[in-house]
C-alpha positions as CSV (number, residue, x, y, z in Angstrom):
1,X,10.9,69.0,71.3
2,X,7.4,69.1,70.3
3,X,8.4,67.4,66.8
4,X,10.0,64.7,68.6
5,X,6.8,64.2,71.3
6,X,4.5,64.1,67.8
7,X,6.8,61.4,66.2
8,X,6.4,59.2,69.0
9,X,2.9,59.9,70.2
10,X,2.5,59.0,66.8
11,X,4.5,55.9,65.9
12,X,2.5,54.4,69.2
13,X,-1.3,55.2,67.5
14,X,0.0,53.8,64.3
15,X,1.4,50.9,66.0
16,X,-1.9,50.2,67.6
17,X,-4.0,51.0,64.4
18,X,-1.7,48.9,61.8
19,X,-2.2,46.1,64.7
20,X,-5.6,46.4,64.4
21,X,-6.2,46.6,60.7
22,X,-4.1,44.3,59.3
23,X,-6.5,41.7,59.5
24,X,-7.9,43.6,56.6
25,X,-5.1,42.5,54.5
26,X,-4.4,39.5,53.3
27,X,-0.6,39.6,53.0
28,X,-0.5,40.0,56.8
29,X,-2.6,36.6,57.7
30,X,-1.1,34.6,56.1
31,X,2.4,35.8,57.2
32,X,4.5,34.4,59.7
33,X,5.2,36.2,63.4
34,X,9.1,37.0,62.5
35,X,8.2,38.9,59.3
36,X,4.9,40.4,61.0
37,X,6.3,42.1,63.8
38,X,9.1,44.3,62.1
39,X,6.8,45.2,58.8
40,X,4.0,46.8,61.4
41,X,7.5,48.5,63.2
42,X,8.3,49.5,60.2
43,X,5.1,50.6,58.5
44,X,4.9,52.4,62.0
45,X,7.7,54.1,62.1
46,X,6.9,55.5,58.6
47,X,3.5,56.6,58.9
48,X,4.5,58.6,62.0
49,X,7.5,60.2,60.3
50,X,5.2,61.3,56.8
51,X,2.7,62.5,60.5
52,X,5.6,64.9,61.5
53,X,6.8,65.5,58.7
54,X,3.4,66.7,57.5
55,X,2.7,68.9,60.5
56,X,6.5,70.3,59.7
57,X,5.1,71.6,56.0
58,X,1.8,72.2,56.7
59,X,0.4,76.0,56.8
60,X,-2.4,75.2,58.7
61,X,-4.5,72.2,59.9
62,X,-6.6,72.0,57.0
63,X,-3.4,71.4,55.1
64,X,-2.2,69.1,57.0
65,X,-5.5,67.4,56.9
66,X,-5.8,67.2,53.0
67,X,-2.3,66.4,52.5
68,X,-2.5,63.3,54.7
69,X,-5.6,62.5,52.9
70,X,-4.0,63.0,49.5
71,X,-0.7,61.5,50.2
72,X,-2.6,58.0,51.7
73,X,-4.5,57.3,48.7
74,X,-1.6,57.9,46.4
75,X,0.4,55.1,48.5
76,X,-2.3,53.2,48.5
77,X,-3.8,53.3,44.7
78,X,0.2,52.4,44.2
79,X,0.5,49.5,46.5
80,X,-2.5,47.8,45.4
81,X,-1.5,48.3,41.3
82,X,2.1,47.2,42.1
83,X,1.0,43.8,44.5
84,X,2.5,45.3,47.2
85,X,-0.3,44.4,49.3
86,X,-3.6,43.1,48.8
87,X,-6.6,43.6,50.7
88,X,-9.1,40.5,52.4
89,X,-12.6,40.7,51.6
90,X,-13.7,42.1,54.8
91,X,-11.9,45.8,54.1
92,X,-14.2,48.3,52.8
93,X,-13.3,50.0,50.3
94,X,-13.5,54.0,49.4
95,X,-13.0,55.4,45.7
96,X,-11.0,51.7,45.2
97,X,-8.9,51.7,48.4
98,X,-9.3,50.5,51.6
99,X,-11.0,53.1,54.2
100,X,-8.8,51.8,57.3
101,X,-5.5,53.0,55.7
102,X,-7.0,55.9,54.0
103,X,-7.9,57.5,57.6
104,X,-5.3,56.1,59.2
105,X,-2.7,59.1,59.3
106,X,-4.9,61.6,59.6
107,X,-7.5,60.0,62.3
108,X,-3.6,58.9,64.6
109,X,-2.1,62.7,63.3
110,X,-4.8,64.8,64.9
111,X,-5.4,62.4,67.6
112,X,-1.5,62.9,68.5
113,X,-1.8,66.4,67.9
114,X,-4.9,66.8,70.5
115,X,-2.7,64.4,73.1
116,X,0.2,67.2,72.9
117,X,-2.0,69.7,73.8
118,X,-2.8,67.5,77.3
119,X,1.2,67.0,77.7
């Protein structure tokens, strides 16, 4: 049960933050309302499922911590080499991605985390 609460505590903070940020990108401005809504769904529903599925694995906070740090700049050093997405001028940038999605899943995973403990 607690899994479950995580994934959808979660997929709601993600939903929220990729909302918010993806003004930072300029594949999302320039893209019409009927492919907008389901990519921030989707990218949604991902990012909480690679949340759970982090807290599943991890030993500890810590690891779950690093590996969310590790495993968002790996999809983002890939995105941006492959086109996938590209980011607008106004998204700063840390070690050559951008700083929104590289806190993302860990700022929304420990946020959900600290919401089950008030459930």
């Amino acid at each position: 049960m607690e899994y479950i609460l995580l994934f959808h505590i979660t997929f709601l903070l993600n939903f929220v933050w990729e909302v918010w940020h993806s003004q930072l990108y300029t594949t999302c401005r320039s893209m019409p309302l009927s492919d907008y809504v389901p990519l921030i769904t989707f990218q949604s529903l991902k990012d909480a499922l690679w949340v759970t599925l982090a807290y599943v694995l991890a030993p500890s906070i810590l690891f779950f911590v690093a590996g969310l740090f590790i495993f968002s700049f790996i999809v983002e050093i890939h995105a941006i080499q492959t086109k996938r997405w590209e980011y607008a001028s106004e998204m700063p940038l840390f070690f050559g991605v951008g700083i929104s999605p590289f806190f993302e899943l860990v700022i929304t995973g420990l946020l959900a985390l600290a919401l089950i403990q008030f459930y």
